[in-house]
C-alpha positions in Angstrom: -63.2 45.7 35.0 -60.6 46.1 32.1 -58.2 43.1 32.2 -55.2 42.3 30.1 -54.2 38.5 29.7 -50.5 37.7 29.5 -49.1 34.5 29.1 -46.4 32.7 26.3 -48.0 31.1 23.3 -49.6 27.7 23.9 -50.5 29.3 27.9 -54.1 29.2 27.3 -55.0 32.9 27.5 -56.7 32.9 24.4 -59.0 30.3 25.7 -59.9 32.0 29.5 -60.3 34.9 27.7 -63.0 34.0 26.0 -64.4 31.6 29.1 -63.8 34.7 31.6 -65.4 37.3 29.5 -68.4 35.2 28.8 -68.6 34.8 32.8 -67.8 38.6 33.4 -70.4 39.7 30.5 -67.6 41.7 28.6 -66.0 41.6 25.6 -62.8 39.7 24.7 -60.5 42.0 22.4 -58.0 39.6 20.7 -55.6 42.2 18.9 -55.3 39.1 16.3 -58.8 39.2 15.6 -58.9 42.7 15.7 -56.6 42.9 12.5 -58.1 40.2 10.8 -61.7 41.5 10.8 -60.9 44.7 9.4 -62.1 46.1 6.6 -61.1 48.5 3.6 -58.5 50.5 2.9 -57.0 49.6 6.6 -57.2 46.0 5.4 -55.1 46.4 2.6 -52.7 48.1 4.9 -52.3 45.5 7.1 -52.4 42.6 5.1 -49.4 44.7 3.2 -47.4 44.3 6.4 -48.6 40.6 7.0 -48.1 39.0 3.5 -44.2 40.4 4.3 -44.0 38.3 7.7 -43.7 41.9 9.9 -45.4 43.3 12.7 -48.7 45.9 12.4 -46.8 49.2 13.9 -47.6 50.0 17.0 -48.9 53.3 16.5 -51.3 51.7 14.0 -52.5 48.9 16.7 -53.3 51.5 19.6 -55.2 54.1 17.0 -57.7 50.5 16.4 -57.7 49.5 20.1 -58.5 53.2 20.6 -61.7 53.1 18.2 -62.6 49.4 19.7 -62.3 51.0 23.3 -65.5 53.7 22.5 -68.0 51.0 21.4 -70.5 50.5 24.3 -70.0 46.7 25.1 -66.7 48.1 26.8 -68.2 50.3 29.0 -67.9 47.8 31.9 -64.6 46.8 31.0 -62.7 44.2 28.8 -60.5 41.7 28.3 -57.1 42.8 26.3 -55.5 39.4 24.9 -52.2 40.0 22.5 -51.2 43.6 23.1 -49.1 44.9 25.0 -46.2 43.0 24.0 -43.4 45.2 25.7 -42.7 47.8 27.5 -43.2 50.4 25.0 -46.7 49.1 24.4 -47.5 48.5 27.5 -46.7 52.4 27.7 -48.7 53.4 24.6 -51.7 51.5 26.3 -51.3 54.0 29.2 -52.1 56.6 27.0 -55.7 55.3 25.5 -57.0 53.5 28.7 -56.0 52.4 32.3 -55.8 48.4 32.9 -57.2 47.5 36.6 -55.7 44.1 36.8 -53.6 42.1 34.7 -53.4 37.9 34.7 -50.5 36.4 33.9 -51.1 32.5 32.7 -48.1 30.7 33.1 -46.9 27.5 32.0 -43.7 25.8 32.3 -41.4 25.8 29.3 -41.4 21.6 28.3 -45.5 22.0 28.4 -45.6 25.0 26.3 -43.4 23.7 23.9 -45.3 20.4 23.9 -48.7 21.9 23.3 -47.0 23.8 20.4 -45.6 21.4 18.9 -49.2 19.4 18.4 -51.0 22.5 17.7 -53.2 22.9 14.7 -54.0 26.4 13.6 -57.3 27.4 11.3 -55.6 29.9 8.9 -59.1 31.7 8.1 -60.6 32.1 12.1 -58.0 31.7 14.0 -59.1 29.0 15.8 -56.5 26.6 17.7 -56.5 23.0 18.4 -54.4 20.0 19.3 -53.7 17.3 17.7 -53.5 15.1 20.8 -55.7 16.8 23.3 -57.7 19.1 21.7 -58.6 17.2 18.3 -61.3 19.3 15.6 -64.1 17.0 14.9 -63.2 16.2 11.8 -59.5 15.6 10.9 -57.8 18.9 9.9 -60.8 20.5 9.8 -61.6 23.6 11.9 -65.0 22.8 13.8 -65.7 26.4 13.5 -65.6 27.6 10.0 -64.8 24.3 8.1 -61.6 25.3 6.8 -58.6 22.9 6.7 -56.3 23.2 9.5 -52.7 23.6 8.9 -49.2 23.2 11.5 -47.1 26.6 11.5 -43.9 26.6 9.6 -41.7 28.1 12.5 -43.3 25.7 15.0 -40.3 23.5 15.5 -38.5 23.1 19.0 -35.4 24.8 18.7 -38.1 28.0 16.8 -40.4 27.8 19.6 -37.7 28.1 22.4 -36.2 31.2 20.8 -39.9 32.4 21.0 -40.1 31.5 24.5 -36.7 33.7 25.1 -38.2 36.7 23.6 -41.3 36.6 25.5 -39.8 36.4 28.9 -37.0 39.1 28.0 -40.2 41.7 26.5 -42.5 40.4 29.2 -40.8 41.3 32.6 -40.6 45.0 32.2 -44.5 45.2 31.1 -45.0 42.7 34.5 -43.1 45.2 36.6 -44.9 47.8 34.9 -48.1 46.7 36.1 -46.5 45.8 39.7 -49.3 45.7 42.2 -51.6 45.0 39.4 -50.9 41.3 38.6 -52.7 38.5 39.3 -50.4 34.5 38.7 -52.1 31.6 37.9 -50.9 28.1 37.1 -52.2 27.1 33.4 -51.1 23.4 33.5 -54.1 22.9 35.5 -56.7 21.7 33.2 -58.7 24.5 31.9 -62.0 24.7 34.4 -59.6 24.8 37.3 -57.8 27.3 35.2 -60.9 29.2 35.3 -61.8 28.7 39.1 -58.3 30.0 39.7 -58.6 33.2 37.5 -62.4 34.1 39.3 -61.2 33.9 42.7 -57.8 35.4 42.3 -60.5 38.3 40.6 -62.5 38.1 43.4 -65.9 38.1 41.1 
């Protein structure tokens, strides 16, 4: 089954994605993680485009999803977490592969912003936590790589909201795309009955 997560920052995709494809035995393809593991000449052009604050180009995203879709661990599907973003993508991603069912993780706008606003980033892994709910182990130190944690510059409310704008206006086109295809689930449910939710509304 080849999945695509969708959900604003702070919904907890990141998180079922990694739960659901551990239950599903496929992979979890976080396009984040994607560009931070790469190597070589390809790193040094995306860290080019990163140390300016701007976007990977498209084009450039969909050629590495395109090599990451022929490894073998895919060949009983996937779960896509951070691409597509818009409609355009959403479009590109036609072109490479065909998405079966896509599940949108939503949460309301005062929780999101809440959960972002406590959230504690690991700079090196990627790894999230919360400084009220979620804590690391050891204060400001990720529990999985043992770096020190640090709060995003542009994480303040009034930031966050205008965020939160952008992802609505991008995400309904690539939800209407998908029409037929898309699967809602609550995500201020606590995170197993997020899960529950997800595998039935999957039917696996």
């Amino acid at each position: 089954m080849r999945l695509l997560f969708m959900g604003p920052q702070a919904s907890g995709k990141g998180t079922q994605a990694k739960i659901i494809s551990k239950k599903l035995e496929i992979p979890h393809i976080s396009t984040g993680d994607l560009l931070r593991n790469v190597e070589g000449e390809l790193k040094e052009e995306i860290d080019s485009y990163m140390n300016q604050g701007m976007l990977y180009p498209d084009e450039g995203m969909i050629r590495i999803l395109k090599e990451r879709f022929k490894e073998d661990d895919t060949d009983n599907g996937f779960i896509l977490d951070g691409f597509p973003r818009n409609l355009k993508q959403a479009e590109m991603l036609d072109e490479i592969t065909e998405i079966d069912k896509v599940v949108e993780i939503h949460v309301d706008e005062e929780r999101t912003i809440q959960r972002i606003l406590n959230r504690l980033n690991c700079p090196n892994c990627g790894a999230l936590f919360n400084a009220v709910k979620h804590k690391p182990k050891v204060e400001n130190i990720c529990d999985d790589c043992g770096s020190g944690l640090i709060k995003r510059k542009d994480d303040t409310e009034e930031a966050i909201r205008k965020r939160l704008e952008i992802y609505e206006r991008d995400t309904k086109p690539v939800l209407e795309h998908y029409k037929g295809r898309v699967v809602r689930v609550d995500g201020g449910i606590g995170i197993k009955n997020v899960t529950e939710a997800i595998l039935e509304k999957l039917k696996v």
